[in-house]
C-alpha positions in Angstrom: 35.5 247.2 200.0 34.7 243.4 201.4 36.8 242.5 204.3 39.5 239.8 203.8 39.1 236.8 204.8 41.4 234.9 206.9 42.1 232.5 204.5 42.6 235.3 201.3 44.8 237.4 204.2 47.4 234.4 204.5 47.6 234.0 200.9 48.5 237.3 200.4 51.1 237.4 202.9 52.5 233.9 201.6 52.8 235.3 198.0 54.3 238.9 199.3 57.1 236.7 201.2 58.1 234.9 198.0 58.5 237.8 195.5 62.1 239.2 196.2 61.6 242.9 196.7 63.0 245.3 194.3 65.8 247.3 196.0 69.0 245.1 194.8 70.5 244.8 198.2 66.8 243.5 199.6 67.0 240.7 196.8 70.4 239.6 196.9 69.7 239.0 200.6 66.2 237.5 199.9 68.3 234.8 197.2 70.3 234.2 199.8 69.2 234.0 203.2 65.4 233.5 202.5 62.4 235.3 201.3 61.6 236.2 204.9 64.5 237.9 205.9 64.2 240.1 203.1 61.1 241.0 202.5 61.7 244.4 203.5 64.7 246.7 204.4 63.8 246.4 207.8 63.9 242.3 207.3 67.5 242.6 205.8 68.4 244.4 208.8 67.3 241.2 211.1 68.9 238.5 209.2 72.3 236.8 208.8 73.2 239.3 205.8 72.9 243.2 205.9 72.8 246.1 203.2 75.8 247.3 202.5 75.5 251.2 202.4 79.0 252.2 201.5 79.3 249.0 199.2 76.3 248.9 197.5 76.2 245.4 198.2 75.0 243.1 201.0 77.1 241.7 203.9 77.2 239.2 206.8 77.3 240.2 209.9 80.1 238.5 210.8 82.4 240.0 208.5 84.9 242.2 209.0 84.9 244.9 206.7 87.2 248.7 207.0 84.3 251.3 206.7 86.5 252.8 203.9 86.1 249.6 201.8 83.2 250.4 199.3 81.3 248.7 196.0 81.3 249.7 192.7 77.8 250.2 191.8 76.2 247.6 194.4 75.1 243.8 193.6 78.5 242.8 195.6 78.2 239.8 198.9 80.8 239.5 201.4 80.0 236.4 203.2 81.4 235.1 207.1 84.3 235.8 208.0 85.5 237.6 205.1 87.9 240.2 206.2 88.3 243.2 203.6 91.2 246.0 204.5 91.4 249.7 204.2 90.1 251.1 200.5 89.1 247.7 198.9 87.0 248.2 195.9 84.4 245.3 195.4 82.6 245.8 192.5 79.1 244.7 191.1 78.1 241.1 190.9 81.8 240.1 192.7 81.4 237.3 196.0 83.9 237.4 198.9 83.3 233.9 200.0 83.5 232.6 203.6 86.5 232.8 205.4 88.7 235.5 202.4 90.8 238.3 203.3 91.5 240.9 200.9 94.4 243.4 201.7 94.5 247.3 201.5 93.6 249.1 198.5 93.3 246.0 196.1 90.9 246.3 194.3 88.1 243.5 192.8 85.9 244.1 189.8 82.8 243.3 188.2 81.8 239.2 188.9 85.2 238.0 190.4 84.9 234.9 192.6 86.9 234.6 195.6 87.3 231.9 197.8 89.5 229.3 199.8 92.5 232.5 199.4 93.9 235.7 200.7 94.6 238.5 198.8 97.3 240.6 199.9 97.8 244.4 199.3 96.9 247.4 196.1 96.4 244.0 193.7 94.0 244.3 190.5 91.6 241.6 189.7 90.4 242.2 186.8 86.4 241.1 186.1 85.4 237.0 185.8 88.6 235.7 187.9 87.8 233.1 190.1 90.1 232.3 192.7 90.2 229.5 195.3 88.0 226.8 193.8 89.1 223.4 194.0 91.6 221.8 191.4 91.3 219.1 189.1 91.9 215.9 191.0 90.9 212.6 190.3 92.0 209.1 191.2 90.5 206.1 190.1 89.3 203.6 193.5 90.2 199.7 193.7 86.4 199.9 193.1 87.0 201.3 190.1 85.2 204.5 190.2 86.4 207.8 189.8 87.2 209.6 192.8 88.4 213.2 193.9 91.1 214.0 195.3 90.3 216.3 198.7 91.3 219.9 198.3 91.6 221.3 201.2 94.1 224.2 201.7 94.3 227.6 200.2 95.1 230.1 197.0 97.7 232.7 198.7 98.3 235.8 196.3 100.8 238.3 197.1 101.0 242.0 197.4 101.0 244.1 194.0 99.6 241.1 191.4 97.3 242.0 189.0 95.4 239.0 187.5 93.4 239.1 184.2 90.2 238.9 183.3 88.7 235.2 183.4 91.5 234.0 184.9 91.0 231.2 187.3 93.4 229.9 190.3 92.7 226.4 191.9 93.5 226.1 195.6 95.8 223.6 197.0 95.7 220.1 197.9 99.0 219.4 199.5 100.4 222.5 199.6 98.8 226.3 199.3 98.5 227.6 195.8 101.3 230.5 195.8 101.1 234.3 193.7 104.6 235.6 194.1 104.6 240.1 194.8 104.3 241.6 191.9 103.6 238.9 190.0 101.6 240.2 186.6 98.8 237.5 185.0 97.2 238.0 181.7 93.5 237.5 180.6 92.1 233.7 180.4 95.1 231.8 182.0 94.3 228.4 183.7 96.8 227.5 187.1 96.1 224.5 189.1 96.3 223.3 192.3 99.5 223.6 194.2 101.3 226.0 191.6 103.6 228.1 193.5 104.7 231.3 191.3 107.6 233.3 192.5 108.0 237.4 192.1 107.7 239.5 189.6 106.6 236.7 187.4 105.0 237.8 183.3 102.2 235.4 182.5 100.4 236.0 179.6 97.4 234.8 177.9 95.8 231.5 177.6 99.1 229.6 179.5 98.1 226.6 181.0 99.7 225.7 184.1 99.4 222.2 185.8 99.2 221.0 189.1 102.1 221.2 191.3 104.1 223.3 188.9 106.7 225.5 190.6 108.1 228.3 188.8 111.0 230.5 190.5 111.4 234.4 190.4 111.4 237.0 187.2 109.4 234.1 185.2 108.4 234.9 181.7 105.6 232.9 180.2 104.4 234.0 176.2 101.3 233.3 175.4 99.8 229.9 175.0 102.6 228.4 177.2 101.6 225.1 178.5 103.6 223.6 182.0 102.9 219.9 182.5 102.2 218.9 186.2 105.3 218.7 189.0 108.0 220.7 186.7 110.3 223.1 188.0 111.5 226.1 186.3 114.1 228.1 187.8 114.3 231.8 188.2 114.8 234.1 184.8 113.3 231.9 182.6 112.0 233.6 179.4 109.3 231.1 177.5 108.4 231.9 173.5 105.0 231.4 172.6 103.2 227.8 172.0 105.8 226.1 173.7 105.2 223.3 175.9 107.6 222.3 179.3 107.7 218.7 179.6 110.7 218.3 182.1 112.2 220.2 184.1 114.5 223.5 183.5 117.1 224.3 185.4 118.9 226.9 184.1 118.0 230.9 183.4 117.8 232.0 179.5 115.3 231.7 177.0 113.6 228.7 175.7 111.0 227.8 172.8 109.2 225.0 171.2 107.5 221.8 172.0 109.1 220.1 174.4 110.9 223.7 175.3 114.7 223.3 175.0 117.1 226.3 174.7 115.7 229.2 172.0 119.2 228.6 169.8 118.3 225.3 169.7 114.6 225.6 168.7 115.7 228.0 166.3 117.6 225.4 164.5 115.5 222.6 164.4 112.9 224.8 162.7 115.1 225.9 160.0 116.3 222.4 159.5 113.0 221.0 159.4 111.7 223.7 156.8 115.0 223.3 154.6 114.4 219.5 154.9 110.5 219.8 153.8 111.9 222.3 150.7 114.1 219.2 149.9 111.5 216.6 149.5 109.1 219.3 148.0 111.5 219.9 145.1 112.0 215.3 145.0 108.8 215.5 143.7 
């Protein structure tokens, strides 16, 4: 067999260096810190990230990880200064972002986002949550262009919450967005920026939960709720489904209806307006 020739022998090494290599942990840190560092095993080993034996995943080095914290099934990055506790579970495809702690025994499945937040203790989140990401903000300039607003601060979720699948919680912008222990979150519910949530809270599906909302403790929200932006809602508030809080409520009991006012209330508007629309339907 010909010899190489110097020229053919860079080529080669040029085109090994950009094809990540096949072990997942070698190209998660190949996508991610360069096809150099991770060309091979050893080459993980010397850059910023590292494999992740008992997680499956990849990890930088300067993050602080229990040695009981595993994956589930591999594909999972912890990034800088992430700081996972005792039994954490981070599952496959899931990204511990710069800077996020995660308490004992809570446990984070397939694809979930974190970031900008902390995570306290033996919560669930469940797979496709994002958490941390910046709110919707905008302002419009004296130029006239649309700006955003800076978001700055943090998500802070208690101890015992289990969150829902595709679920996503915005970080603050003037004050840390707020998960109450033991709160409970359904699948596909929106909160914004600044939301603070009290304890033991019942979200369920597809609410919708504006900026700067504050809800007390032993909040229930059916599903479909929508909470316009700076309302209050004190503790023990029970919310039917499809209705919509347009001003505050200050008092516990149950509500319903769009805009939400006590359920006795609701309850007789609708029968009024179906015996009035039986009325004109018989006029004609």
């Amino acid at each position: 067999m010909a010899a190489r020739t110097p020229a053919a022998a860079a080529a080669a090494s040029s085109f090994l260096r950009s094809v990540p290599p096949r072990n997942a942990a070698g190209r998660l840190a190949w996508f991610l810190g360069g096809a150099s560092a991770a060309s091979s095993d050893a080459g993980i080993g010397s850059g910023e990230f590292v494999a992740w034996h008992n997680g499956g995943g990849i990890l930088h080095r300067a993050a602080s990880v229990d040695p009981t914290a595993g994956g589930g099934g591999g594909g999972a990055v912890v990034h800088s200064g992430a700081v996972l506790g005792k039994d954490v579970v981070v599952a496959s495809g899931a990204v511990v972002g710069p800077s996020v702690s995660v308490g004992q025994s809570t446990k984070i499945w397939y694809n979930v986002v974190l970031s900008n937040c902390s995570v306290g203790e033996f919560c669930t989140i469940h797979n496709g949550s994002c958490i941390g990401q910046d709110g919707f903000g905008f302002f419009v300039g004296e130029d006239g262009q649309v700006k955003k607003k800076p978001q700055m601060l943090h998500a802070r979720i208690g101890d015992h919450v289990e969150i829902g699948a595709n679920t996503c919680i915005d970080r603050g912008s003037w004050r840390d967005t707020v998960i109450g222990d033991e709160t409970k979150i359904d699948n596909l519910v929106q909160i914004g920026h600044n939301v603070v949530i009290g304890k033991c809270c019942m979200i369920c599906g597809q609410v919708g939960i504006a900026g700067s909302a504050t809800l007390g403790d032993y909040v229930t929200l059916g599903g479909r709720v929508a909470i316009r932006d700076h309302v209050s809602i004190a503790s023990k508030v029970r919310l039917a489904a499809n209705s919509s809080v347009t001003k505050d409520i200050q008092k516990p009991g149950d509500y319903g209806g769009f805009p939400a006012v006590p359920i006795n209330e609701w309850r007789r508007q609708t029968a009024n307006l179906r015996m009035f629309s039986k009325k004109n339907g018989d006029r004609r």
